[in-house]
Each structure stands twice: as structure tokens, then as C-alpha cells.
C-alpha positions, 0 to 999 in steps of 0.5 A: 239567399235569405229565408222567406216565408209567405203570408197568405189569407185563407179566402176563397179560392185561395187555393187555387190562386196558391197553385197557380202563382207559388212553386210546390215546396215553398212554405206558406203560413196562413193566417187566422182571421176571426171572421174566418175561423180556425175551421178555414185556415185548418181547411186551407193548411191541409189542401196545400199541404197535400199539394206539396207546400210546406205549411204553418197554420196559425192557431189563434187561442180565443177562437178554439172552441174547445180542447177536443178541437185542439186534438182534431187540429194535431190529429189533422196537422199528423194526417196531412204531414204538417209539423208546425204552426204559429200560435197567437191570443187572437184578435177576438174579443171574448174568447170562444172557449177555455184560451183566453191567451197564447200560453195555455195553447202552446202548452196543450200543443206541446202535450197532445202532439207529444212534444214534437209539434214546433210552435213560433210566437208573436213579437211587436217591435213597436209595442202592443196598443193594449200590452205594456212593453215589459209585460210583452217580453215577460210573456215571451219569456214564460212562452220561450221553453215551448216554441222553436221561433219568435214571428214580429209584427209587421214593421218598416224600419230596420233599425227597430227590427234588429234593435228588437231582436237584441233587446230579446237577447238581453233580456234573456229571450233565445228564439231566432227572430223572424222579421215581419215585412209588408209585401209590394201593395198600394200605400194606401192599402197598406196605411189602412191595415197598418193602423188596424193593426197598431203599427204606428211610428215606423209607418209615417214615412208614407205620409210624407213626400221627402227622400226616404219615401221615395226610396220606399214607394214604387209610385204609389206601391210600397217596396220592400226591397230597401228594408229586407235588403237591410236585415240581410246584413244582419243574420246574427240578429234575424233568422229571416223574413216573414212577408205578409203578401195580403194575397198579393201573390203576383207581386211576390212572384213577379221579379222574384223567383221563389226555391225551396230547400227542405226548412225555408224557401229562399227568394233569389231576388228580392219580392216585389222588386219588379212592381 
């Protein structure tokens, strides 16, 4: 079985549609939004948390207001038994108090939890589009001593993926990589955010009609089950996979029946697999 993490969305009545659709124990990261704030991601981490899911908040450094509210998030992270989280510089333009970026937060994490707190970080294998691609393994580099995991953006080609992973082992970054993949979602849906988010090249294959687009496409649907079928090959090179399911959790659940274990859920078959 290969280990898999659940994206989710911290919108409302998130909640319930969690304790409905995923068996307790399944790990869930949750995202932070700037239009949503840390304040609704922390709020969701914490009522799933109690409920038995294992869950990794996203702390995004620009949308911190200040570093006591970094003391409450550890101090409510111990409270409801949560033990990681994932730290990015956010998507905010301008930041909403003293990080302006991923590094200084880790290293506050780092002192305010006592150093047990674990941390992953972000990594792009297909580059930034306002990051140079040196400076972004430069920055993994000087974060590495402090987080246990690198998370990659989402990404459609497993070459790219693993080819990644080792250019981190050559350039000197030790993490275990954790492979970002899209859910099951509508192509279209799927293009919109994909272009949101940067992810170009990987991605052009749904624009197309040949073979390997019909390999992808279930109808009208993505499938992920061609590419994390791919990586599974690989653990030397991925640790396993993040899926974003953008709250698309009947498509997570649905052909795909989700256990857990005391680090990482495992999916017995692949998700999305039935859509």
C-alpha cells in the first residue's frame, strides 16, 4: 500500500462532510486560504482532530498576524493532540504581520513547540512563476534542518515528479518527498486551478485529444490512477502521495477504501479509480 494524505478545504460544513465520507484515523492536511485565514483552517484542524483524524494544519507565514498567534496555533495544536503541520510563505500579497516568508516561521515553530513540532515544506517541480529555480532548492536547502518532509506542488507527470526528487538528492536536499496529485475532478475544474496555480507544462495533455489524454480522462473527469500507479514504483524516490481532493471526497472514497496506520493512511485501491 502506498501512503496517502487527503487534501481538503476548510469551507463551510467541511466538517461534517469529512465525518460522513472518511473513516476516523485517516490523516487530513488543510489547507490555508487567504481568503479564508489561518483562524478557519486552525478552527477545522482542531474539531477534526478531537473526532480522531490525524491532522496537519497549513500555516501560511503572510497571513500570521503576529508571533503571540503563533503561540496560541502550538499551544492549540498540543491542546487537541496535533503534532505537525505544513508551512508555506502563502499566496498573500503583502504580509499581515512580521513573516514575510516560510523560513523565519519554521524557526519560531521550531523554538515555541520545543522542537518537536514536525513541519513539511513546499517544493515546485515545475518551478515557481516568481521563483528562479536555483533560489527554489537554495531555500529548500536553508529550511531542510528544520522540517521532517518536502510536499510538491501538484504535478501530472511522473517523470518530472521523480526526476525532482532526484535532483533534490543531488543537490544535497535529504527530505522525503511527498508527491502532490489532483484528485478525480472535472478537466475543466482542474485546468482553471492548475493555471491559477502555476502548473503549466505537465497539465497540456488535457487540452489534447490524442492517446495519452484518453489515458488520463475518465469522460470528462481527470484520473489519477495511471500517475500514482507510476510513483508506486518509485518509493526510493517518493515517500507518497499528497492528493488534493478539492473537497471532492466521494471521489476519494468511492472505489477506494481508505485504512490507516499510526503515521499515514494507505488506500487499498487507487482513488478515483471508480469515477
Amino acid at each position: 500500500m502506498f501512503p496517502t494524505r487527503l487534501e481538503i478545504i476548510p469551507s463551510a460544513g467541511i466538517v461534517e462532510k469529512v465525518t460522513a465520507a472518511v473513516p476516523p484515523g485517516t490523516t487530513l492536511t488543510i489547507t490555508c486560504l487567504p481568503h479564508h485565514g489561518i483562524e478557519r483552517t486552525m478552527r477545522a484542524a482542531v474539531q477534526l482532530s478531537v473526532l480522531g483524524y490525524r491532522v496537519i494544519p497549513h500555516l501560511a507565514a503572510r497571513s500570521l498576524h503576529s508571533r503571540a498567534e503563533l503561540t496560541g496555533i502550538v499551544r492549540d495544536c498540543n491542546g487537541a493532540g496535533i503534532g505537525e503541520v505544513f508551512v508555506i510563505g502563502g499566496d498573500r500579497k503583502l504580509p499581515a504581520g512580521p513573516y514575510e516568508s516560510a523560513l523565519p516561521l519554521l524557526e519560531d515553530i521550531a523554538q515555541y513547540s520545543g522542537g518537536v513540532m514536525r513541519a513539511g515544506i513546499a517544493g515546485y517541480p515545475e518551478g515557481h512563476p516568481s521563483v528562479g529555480a536555483l533560489d527554489l532548492v537554495d531555500a529548500l536547502l536553508a529550511k531542510q534542518h528544520l522540517a521532517t518532509h518536502v510536499v510538491t506542488q501538484m504535478c501530472f507527470s511522473a517523470p518530472k515528479i521523480l526526476d525532482y526528487a532526484a535532483l533534490l538528492g543531488r543537490e544535497g536536499v535529504q527530505l522525503p518527498v511527498w508527491a502532490g496529485v489532483a484528485g478525480s475532478v472535472p478537466r475543466t475544474k482542474l485546468v482553471s486551478l492548475a493555471t491559477q496555480i502555476g502548473v503549466g507544462s505537465s497539465l497540456k495533455f488535457l487540452s489534447r485529444k490524442g492517446p495519452l489524454a484518453r489515458k488520463l480522462l475518465s469522460g470528462d473527469r481527470y484520473s489519477p490512477l495511471g500517475l500514482i500507479s507510476e510513483l508506486a514504483e518509485h518509493p526510493d524516490r517518493v515517500a507518497g502521495i499528497h492528493y488534493y481532493s478539492f473537497n471532492d471526497l466521494d471521489g476519494v472514497t468511492e472505489g477506494a477504501t481508505l485504512r490507516s496506520n499510526p503515521a499515514t493512511t494507505e488506500l487499498a485501491s487507487i482513488p478515483g479509480a471508480a469515477k
